[in-house]
C-alpha positions in Angstrom: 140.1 -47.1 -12.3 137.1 -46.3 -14.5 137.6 -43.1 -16.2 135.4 -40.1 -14.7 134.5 -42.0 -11.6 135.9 -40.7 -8.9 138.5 -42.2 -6.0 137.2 -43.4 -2.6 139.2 -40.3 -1.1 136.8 -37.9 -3.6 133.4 -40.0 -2.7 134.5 -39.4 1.1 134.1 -35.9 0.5 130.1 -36.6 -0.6 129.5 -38.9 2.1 129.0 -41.9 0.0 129.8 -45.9 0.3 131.5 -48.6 -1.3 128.0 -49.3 -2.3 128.3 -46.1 -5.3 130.1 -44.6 -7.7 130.6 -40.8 -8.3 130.7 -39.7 -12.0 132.8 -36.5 -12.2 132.4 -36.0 -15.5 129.1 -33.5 -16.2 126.2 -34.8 -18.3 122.7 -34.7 -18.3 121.5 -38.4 -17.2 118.6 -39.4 -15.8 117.7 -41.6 -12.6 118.3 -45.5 -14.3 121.0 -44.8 -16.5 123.7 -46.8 -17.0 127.3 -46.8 -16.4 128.9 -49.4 -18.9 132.9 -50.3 -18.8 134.6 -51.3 -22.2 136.3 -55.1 -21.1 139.9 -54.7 -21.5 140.9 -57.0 -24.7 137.8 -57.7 -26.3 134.6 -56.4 -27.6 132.1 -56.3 -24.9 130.9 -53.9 -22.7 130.1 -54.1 -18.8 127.0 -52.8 -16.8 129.4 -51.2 -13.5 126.5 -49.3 -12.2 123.0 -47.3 -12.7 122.1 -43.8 -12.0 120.3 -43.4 -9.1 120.6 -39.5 -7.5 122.4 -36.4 -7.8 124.3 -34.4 -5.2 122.7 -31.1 -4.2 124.5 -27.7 -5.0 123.5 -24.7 -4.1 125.3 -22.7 -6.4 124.1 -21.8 -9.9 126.4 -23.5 -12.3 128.1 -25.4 -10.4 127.8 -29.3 -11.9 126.5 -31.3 -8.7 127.8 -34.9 -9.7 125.6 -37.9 -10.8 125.5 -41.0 -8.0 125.1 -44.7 -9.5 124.6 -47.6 -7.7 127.4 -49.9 -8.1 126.1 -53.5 -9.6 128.9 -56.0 -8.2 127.8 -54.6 -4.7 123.9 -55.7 -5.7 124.4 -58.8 -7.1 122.3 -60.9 -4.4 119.2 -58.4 -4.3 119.3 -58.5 -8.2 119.5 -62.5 -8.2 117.4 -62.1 -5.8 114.7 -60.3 -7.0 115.0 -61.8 -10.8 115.0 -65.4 -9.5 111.6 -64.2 -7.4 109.5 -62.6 -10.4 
């Protein structure tokens, strides 16, 4: 499990799909960034998703939790769209 991403029973509780990942962990990110995985055993690193929206809070302070866009459950539409341009 990646660390600060949360478990499918926590993403059930924000209504999302296999299709994202939930980051727990607070920080300021912007729409597009990335999500990157160190590769057990070597020195590389791995793209796992990219920022796409925020869950809404209405409290004041309260951290609302950054949304990504999982990239293994994308790979067609990005082959797709690369291999079209």
């Amino acid at each position: 499990m990646l660390e600060g991403v949360a478990t499918k029973e926590r993403r059930l509780t924000h209504q999302t799909t296999d299709y994202h990942l939930l980051k727990i962990k607070y920080q300021e990110e912007y729409a597009g960034a990335p999500v990157q995985c160190l590769i057990p055993g070597t020195n590389q690193w791995a793209l796992v998703g990219v920022s796409s929206w925020r869950i809404a809070c209405a409290a004041s302070g309260v951290e609302r939790p950054r949304m990504y866009d999982k990239i293994s459950s994308n790979t067609a539409w990005i082959h797709e769209t690369v291999n079209s341009s």
